[in-house]
Structures are given as structure tokens and as C-alpha cells.
N, C-alpha and C positions, 0 to 999 in steps of 0.2 A: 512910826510904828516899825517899817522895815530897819531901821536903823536901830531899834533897841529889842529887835527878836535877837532868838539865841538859837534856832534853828531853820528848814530849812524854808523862802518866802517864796511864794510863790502865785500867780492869778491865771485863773481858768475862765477860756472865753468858750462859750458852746455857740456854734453857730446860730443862725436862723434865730434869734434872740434877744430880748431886751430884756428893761426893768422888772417890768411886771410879770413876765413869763417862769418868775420867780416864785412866784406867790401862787396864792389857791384863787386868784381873779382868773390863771388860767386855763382855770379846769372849770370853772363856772357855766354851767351849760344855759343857763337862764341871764346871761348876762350877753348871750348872743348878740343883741343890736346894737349893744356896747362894746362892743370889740372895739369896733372901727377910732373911737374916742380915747381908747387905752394905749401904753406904750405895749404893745404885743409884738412880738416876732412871728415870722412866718412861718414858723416848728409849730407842730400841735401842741395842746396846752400839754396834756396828758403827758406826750411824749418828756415836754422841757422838764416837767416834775420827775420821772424818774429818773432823769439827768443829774438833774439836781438833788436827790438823792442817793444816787452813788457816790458822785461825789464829797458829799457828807462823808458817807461811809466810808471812803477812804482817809479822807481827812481824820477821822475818829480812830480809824485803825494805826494810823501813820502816829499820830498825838500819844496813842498808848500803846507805843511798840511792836505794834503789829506787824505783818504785812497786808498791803492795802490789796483787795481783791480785784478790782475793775478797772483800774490803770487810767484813775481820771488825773490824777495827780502828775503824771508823767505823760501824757497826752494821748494816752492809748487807747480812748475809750471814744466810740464813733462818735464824729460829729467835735469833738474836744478839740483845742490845743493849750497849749501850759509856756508862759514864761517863768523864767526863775529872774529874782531879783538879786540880786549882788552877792550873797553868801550861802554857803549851805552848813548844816550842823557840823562838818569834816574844820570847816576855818575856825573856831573857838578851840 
């Protein structure tokens, strides 16, 4: 996939975080004794979700020529960092 994009690649690791901190498993408030059994990070659930929705958002903003708001893309947004992988939109 990184080899046949045409713009620019990039992955975003947000601290304190796994798999599942992804998802609405963690914001589940009834799923409390299940925690411990889930891949969860030590970030609040709450918290990872608005994480992960900014960055969305900038991803969406970046995709349709925007400029991205929240600097998750470029590692600006707390808690974030951002690798780039081998090319950017500038090398085609």
C-alpha cells in the first residue's frame, strides 16, 4: 500500500494505547470488569476517542485539500507522534 499511494504515507501512534482503544469498547461504561480482559491502553477511553477523532479530521481535511486543524497529522497534537514513510505528495 505504501508503495502504490500517490501522496503523502504516513502512521500515527497516540500514546497510552492499543487496539481496542479505538473502538467504542472504550468508552463502554458497562463493560467496566471487562476492562482488564480487553487490549486497552492506560489513556481514558473517552479521552483516546476524541484523539482519534481529530485525527480523522485531519486526515479528511488533508484528503480534500484542506488544511488540517489539530496537527495530528504532523505530530502536533498532545499525546501524538507521526512517522512518514518514504515519500511525500512533492516526489511524483
Amino acid at each position: 500500500m505504501i508503495r502504490a499511494s500517490r501522496g503523502p504515507v504516513r502512521s500515527v501512534v497516540v500514546s497510552g494505547t492499543q487496539h481496542f482503544d479505538f473502538t467504542d469498547y472504550a468508552a463502554y461504561r458497562f463493560l467496566f470488569p471487562l476492562r482488564d480482559l480487553l487490549p486497552l491502553g492506560s489513556r481514558p477511553g473517552a479521552e483516546s476517542l476524541v484523539i482519534s477523532e481529530k485525527c480523522l479530521l485531519d486526515f479528511t481535511a488533508e484528503t480534500n485539500r484542506r488544511r488540517p486543524e489539530y496537527g495530528c497529522l504532523d505530530g502536533h497534537l498532545g499525546g501524538t507522534t507521526t512517522r512518514s514513510w518514504g515519500h511525500d505528495s512533492n516526489s511524483h
